[in-house]
C-alpha positions in Angstrom: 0.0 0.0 0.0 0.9 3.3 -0.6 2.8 4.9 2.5 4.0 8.5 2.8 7.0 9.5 4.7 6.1 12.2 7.0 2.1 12.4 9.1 0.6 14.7 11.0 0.5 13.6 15.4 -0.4 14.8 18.4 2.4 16.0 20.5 2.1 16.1 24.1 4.3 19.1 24.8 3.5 20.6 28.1 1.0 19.8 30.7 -2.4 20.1 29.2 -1.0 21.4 26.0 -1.3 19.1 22.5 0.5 20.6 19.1 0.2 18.9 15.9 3.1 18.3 13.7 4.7 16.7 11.0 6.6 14.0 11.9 8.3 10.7 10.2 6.0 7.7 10.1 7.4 5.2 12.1 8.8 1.7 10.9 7.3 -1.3 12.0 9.8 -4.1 13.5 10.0 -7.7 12.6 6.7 -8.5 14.9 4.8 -5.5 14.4 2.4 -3.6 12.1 1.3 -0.4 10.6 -2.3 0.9 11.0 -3.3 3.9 9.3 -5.3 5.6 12.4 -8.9 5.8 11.4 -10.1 6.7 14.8 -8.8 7.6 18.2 -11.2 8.3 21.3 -10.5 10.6 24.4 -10.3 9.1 27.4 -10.1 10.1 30.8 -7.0 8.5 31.2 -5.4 10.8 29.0 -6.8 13.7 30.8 -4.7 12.7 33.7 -1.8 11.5 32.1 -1.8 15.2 29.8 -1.9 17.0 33.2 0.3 15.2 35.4 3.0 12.0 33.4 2.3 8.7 34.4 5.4 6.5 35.4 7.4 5.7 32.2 6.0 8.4 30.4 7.7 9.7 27.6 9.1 13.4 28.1 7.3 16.4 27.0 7.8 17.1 23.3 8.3 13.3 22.2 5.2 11.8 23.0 2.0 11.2 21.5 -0.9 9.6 23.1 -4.3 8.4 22.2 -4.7 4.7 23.2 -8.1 3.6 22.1 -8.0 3.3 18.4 -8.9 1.2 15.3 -7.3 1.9 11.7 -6.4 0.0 8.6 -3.3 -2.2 8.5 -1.0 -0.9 5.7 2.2 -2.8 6.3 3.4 -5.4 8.6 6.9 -6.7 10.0 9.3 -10.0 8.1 7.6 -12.2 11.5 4.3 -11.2 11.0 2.0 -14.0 8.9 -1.1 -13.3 10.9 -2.7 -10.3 9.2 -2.2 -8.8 5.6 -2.4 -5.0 4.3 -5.7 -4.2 4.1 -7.5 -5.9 7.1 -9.5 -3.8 9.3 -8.5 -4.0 13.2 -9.1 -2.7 16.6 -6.0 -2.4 19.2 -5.5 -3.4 22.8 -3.3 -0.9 24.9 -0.6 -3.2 26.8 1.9 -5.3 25.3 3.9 -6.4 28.6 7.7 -7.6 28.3 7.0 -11.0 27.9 9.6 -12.1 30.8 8.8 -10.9 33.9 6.8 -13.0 36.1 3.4 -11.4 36.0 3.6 -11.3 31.7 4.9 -15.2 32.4 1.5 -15.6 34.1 -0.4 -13.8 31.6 -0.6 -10.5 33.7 0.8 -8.3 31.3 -1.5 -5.2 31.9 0.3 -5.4 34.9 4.0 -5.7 33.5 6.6 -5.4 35.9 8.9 -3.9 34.1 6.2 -1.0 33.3 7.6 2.1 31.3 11.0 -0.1 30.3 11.0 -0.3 26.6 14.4 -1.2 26.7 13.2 -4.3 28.4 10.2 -5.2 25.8 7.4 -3.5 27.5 5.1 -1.3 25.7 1.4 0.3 26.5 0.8 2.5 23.6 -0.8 6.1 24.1 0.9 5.4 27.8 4.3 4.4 27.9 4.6 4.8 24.3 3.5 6.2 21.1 -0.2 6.0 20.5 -3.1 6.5 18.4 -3.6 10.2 17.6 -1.5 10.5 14.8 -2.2 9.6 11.3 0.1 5.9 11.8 1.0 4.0 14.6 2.6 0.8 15.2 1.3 -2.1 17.3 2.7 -5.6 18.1 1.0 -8.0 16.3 0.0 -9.5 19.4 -2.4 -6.5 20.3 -4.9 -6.3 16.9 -7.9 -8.1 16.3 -9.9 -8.1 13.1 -13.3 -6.1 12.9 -15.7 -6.6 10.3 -16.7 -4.3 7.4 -20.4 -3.2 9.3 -18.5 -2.5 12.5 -17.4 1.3 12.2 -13.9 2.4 13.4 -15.2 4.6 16.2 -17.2 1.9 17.5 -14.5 -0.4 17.0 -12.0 2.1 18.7 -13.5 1.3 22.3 -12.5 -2.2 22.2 -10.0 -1.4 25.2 -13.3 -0.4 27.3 -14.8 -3.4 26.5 -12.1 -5.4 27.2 -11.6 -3.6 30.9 -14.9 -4.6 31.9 -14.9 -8.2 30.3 -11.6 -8.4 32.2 -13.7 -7.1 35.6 -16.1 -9.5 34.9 -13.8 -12.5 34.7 -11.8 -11.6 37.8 -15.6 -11.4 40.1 -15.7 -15.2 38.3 -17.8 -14.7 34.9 -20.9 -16.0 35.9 -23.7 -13.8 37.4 -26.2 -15.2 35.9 -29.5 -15.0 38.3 -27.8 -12.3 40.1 -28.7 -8.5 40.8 -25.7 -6.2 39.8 -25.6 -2.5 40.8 -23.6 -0.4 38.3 -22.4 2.6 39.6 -21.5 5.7 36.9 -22.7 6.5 33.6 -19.8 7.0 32.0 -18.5 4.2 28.8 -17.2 1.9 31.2 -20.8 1.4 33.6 -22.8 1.4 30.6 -20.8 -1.1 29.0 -21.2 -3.0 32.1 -24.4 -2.5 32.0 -24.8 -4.6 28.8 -22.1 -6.8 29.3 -24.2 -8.2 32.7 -27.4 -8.4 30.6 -25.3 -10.5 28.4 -24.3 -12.9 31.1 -27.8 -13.6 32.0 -27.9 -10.8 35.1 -31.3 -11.1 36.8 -31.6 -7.7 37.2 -28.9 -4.8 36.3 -29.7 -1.4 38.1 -27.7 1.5 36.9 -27.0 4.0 39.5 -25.7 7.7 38.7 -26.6 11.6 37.7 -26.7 12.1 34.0 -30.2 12.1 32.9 -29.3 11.8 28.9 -26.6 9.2 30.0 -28.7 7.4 32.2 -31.4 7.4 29.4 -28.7 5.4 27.5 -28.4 2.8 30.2 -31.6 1.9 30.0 -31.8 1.4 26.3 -28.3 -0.6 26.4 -30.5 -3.0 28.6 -30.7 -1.8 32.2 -33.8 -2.9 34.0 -34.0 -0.2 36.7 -32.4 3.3 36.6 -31.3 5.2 39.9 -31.1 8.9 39.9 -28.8 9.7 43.0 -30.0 13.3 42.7 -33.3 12.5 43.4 -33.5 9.1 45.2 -30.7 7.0 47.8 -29.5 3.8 46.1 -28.4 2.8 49.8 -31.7 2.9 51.3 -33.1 1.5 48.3 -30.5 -1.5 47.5 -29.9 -2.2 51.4 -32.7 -3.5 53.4 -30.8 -4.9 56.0 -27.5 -5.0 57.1 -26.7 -8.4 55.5 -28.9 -8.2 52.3 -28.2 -6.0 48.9 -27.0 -6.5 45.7 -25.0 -9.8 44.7 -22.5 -7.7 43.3 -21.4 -3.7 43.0 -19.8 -2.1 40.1 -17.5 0.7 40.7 -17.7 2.8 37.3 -17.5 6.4 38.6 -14.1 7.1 39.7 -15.4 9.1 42.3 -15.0 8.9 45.7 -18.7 8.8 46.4 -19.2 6.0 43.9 -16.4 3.5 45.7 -18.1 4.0 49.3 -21.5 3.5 48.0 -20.2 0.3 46.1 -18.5 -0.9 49.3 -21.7 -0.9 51.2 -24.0 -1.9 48.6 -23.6 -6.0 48.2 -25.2 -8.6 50.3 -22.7 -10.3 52.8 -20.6 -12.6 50.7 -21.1 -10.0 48.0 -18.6 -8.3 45.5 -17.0 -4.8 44.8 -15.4 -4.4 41.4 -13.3 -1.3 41.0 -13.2 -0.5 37.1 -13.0 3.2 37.7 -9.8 4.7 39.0 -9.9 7.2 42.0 -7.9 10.1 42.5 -6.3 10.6 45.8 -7.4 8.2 49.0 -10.7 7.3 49.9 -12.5 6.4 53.0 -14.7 2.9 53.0 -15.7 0.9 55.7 -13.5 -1.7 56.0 -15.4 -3.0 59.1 -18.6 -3.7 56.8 -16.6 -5.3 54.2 -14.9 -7.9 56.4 -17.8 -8.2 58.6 -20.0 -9.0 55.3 -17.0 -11.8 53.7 -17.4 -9.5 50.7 -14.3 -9.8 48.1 -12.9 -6.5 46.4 -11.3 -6.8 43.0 -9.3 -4.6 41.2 -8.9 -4.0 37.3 -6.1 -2.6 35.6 -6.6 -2.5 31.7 -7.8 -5.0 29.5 -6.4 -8.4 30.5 -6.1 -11.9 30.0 -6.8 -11.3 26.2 -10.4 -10.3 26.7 -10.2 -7.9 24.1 -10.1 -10.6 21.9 -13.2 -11.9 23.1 -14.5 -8.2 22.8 -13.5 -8.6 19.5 -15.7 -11.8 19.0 -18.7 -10.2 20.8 -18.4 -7.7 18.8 -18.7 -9.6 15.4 -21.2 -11.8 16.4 -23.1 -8.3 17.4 -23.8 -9.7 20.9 -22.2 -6.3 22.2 -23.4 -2.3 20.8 -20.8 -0.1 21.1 -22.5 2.3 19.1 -24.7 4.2 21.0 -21.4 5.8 23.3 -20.1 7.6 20.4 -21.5 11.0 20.1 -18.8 13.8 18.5 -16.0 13.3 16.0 -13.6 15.6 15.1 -10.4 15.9 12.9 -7.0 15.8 14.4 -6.5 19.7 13.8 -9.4 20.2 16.2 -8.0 17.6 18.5 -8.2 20.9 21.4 -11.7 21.0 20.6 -12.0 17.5 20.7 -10.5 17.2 24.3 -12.6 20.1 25.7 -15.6 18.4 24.4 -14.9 16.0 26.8 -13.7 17.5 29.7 -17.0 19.8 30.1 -19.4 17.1 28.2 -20.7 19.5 25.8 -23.5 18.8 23.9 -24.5 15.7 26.2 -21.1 13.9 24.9 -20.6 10.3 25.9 -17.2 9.3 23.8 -15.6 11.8 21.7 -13.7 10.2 18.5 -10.5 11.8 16.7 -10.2 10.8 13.5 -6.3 11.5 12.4 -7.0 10.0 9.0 -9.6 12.3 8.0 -9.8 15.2 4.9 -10.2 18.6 6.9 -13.1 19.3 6.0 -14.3 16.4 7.9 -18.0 17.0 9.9 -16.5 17.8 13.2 -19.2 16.1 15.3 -22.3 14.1 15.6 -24.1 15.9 17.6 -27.1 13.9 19.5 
């Protein structure tokens, strides 16, 4: 396929601050490919890595990040026999190092030798180069096919799907006949929402603030909506001390949302943390340990469930769909990012799309 030399990228060059230049396309090595970057989404995570550098960040000025993405594979490495130009993919962020003990065990999104590049590891759009510019390169071991009906900025939040597949696993995978309690609106506790519907949930009540978003929830397949403006999911969810939900969702990130889903589950119950909270947060560990409940923790998209994401995906078990609500070019990428920072315009997902013509309709507006 034809390949220029030079793209435009996102450069993260000061805190908060993204420039686009032109830049050489990088090379892919033996085991890796080439994706021409059809779409990108903004994620919260790289709100907080833009503002303050993760450990094994690149330094200002030499990275570019953007790690949910889907694109077109344009070239591959000498190794690589399992995908052709052409083929239309989605990515998963973490490629561990392959050596350490948790990679060994299958743990990569938890690499030990995190940020070491030098040492194999790599988490694109994290601790390396990632998806908003107009190429990227991905081990071969992090792309999965999509099929022609799936569009790229559906299929660019595989990685959310494959966090809360990989949340879901962890609690067990079965929770069938069970009542789940999703706190948050946001793409990863509606995508919860649906993935427990999928695994035969007896009842999935979505808990949060966002009218429009919670409006969503239901028609991704909650069965009861909780407005925590207007009503207590405590006093609603908790009729006695040792009853309540079979398991609670964590989706919010707040600080709010992690006590509430400490307190919610039945004794012998579960917590599952996909949202990530800033700074330290007060639960009641006496209620937890009193009620046998079990607290799990998710970091990334594990145990190769994005390739069952993938899969779901295909067979059209999952709707990614409805979460993507404003596109934009890359030379609106600061457009893009204060779209969703102050949810304009009821945003749920906001897609860049690097390999678009200018002119490009900057948004879906819904």
């Amino acid at each position: 396929m034809d390949i220029p030399d030079r793209m435009k990228a996102a450069f993260l060059v000061a805190p908060d601050r993204l420039e686009v230049r032109e830049t050489a396309v990088p090379e892919p090595g033996p085991e890796d490919v080439l994706i021409r970057v059809e779409a990108c989404a903004v994620c919260s995570s790289d709100v907080s890595l833009m503002h303050t550098p993760w450990p094994g960040q690149p330094p200002f000025g030499e990275f570019i990040p953007g790690h949910e993405y889907a694109g077109t594979i344009v070239a591959r490495g000498t190794a690589v026999d399992e995908f052709t130009p052409g083929e239309r993919v989605a990515v998963e962020v973490h490629f561990g190092c392959t050596r350490c003990p948790n990679c060994r065990l299958g743990k990569y999104t938890a690499c030990l030798n995190w940020g070491q590049p030098d040492k194999g590891h790599r988490a694109n759009g994290m601790t390396t180069n990632g998806g908003f510019a107009q190429y990227a390169v991905n081990h071969v071991s992090t792309v999965h096919r999509i099929p022609d009906r799936i569009g790229f900025a559906e299929a660019s939040l595989l990685t959310n799907l494959g966090c809360v597949l990989y949340g879901f696993e962890l609690m067990g995978g079965f929770v069938a006949g069970d009542r789940i309690a999703v706190i948050g609106e946001g793409p990863l506790g509606l995508i919860a929402v649906q993935v427990a519907k999928l695994l035969a949930a007896d009842e999935v009540i979505l808990i949060g603030l966002d009218p429009h978003r919670l409006e969503i929830g239901a028609k991704m397949g909650a069965d009861r909506i909780i407005d925590a403006r207007q009503e207590d999911p405590l006093s609603l969810l908790k009729p006695a001390v040792n009853r309540g939900v079979d398991a609670a969702i964590e989706a919010s990130g707040s600080r709010a949302g992690l006590q509430l889903a400490a307190l919610l589950p039945k004794w012998t119950g579960s917590v599952l943390l996909l949202g990530i909270q800033e700074g330290r947060t007060e639960i009641d560990f006496h209620d937890l340990a009193r009620g046998n409940k079990t607290l799990y923790t998710v970091r990334g998209e594990g145990w190769t469930n994005c390739r069952r994401g993938a899969s779901l995906l295909r067979q059209g078990r999952v709707d990614l769909s409805p979460l993507v609500t404003h596109r934009f070019p890359l030379t609106q990428i600061d457009e893009a990012f204060r779209t969703h920072r102050e949810k304009r315009e009821n945003a749920v997902k906001v897609i860049v799309q690097p390999s678009a013509i200018e002119e490009a309709d900057k948004c879906d507006k819904k």
